[in-house]
C-alpha positions in Angstrom: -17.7 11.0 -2.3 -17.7 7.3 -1.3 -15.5 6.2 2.0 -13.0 3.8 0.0 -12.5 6.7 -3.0 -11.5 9.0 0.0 -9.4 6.5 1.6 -7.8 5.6 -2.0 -7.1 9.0 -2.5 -5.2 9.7 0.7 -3.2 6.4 0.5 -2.4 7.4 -3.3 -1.2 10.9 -1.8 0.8 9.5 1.0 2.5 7.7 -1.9 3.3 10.7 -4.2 4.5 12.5 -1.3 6.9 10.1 0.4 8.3 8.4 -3.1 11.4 10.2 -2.9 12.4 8.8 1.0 11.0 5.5 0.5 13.3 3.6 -1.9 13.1 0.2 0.3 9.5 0.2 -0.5 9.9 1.1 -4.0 12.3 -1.9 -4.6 10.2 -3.8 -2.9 7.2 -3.4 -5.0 8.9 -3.5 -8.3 10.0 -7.3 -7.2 6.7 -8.3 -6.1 5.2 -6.7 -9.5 7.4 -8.7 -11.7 7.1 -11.8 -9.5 3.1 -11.5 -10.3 2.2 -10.0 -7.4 -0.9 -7.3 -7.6 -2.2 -4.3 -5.8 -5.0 -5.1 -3.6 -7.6 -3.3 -1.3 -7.3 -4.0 2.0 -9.8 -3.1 5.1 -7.7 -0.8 7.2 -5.0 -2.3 9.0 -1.9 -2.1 10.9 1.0 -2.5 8.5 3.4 -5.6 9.4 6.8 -4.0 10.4 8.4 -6.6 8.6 7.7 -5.3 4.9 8.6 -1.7 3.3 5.4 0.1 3.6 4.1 3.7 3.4 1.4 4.0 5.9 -1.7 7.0 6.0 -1.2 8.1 9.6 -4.3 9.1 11.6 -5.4 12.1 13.4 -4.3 9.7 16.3 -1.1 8.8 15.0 -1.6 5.4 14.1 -0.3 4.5 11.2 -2.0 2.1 8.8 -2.5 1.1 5.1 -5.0 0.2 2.7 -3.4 -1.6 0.0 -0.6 -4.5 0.0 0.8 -6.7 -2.6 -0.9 -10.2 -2.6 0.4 -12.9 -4.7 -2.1 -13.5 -7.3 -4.0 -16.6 -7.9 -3.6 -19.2 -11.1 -6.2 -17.9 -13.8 -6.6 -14.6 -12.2 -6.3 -11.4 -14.8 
């Protein structure tokens, strides 16, 4: 199994497991979603403390994420 399919798994799995404590993020998301915002794959990185996010947390205990919202570009499916 590919890296990224691994690391898409575990980010998908942090989601289902912390939907129920995470209704900020949640709200969040729907927003962006109807305001044409997508789902995009991100290198791993630091999430900025400044938006809802549910981060995969390392063997070390840093937390990070995967995927953000990103705003998507005129003519873009």
């Amino acid at each position: 199994m590919s890296n990224t399919i691994i690391k898409i798994s575990v980010a998908i799995a942090g989601l289902s497991l912390s939907a129920c404590t995470n209704m900020d993020f949640w709200i969040d998301a729907d927003r962006k979603l109807k305001a044409g915002y997508a789902w995009t794959l991100v290198k791993e990185q630091k999430p900025n403390p400044d938006y809802p996010y549910i981060p995969a947390i390392k063997e070390n205990g840093d937390k990070v994420i995967y995927w953000k919202l990103t705003k998507k570009k005129r003519g873009a499916n």
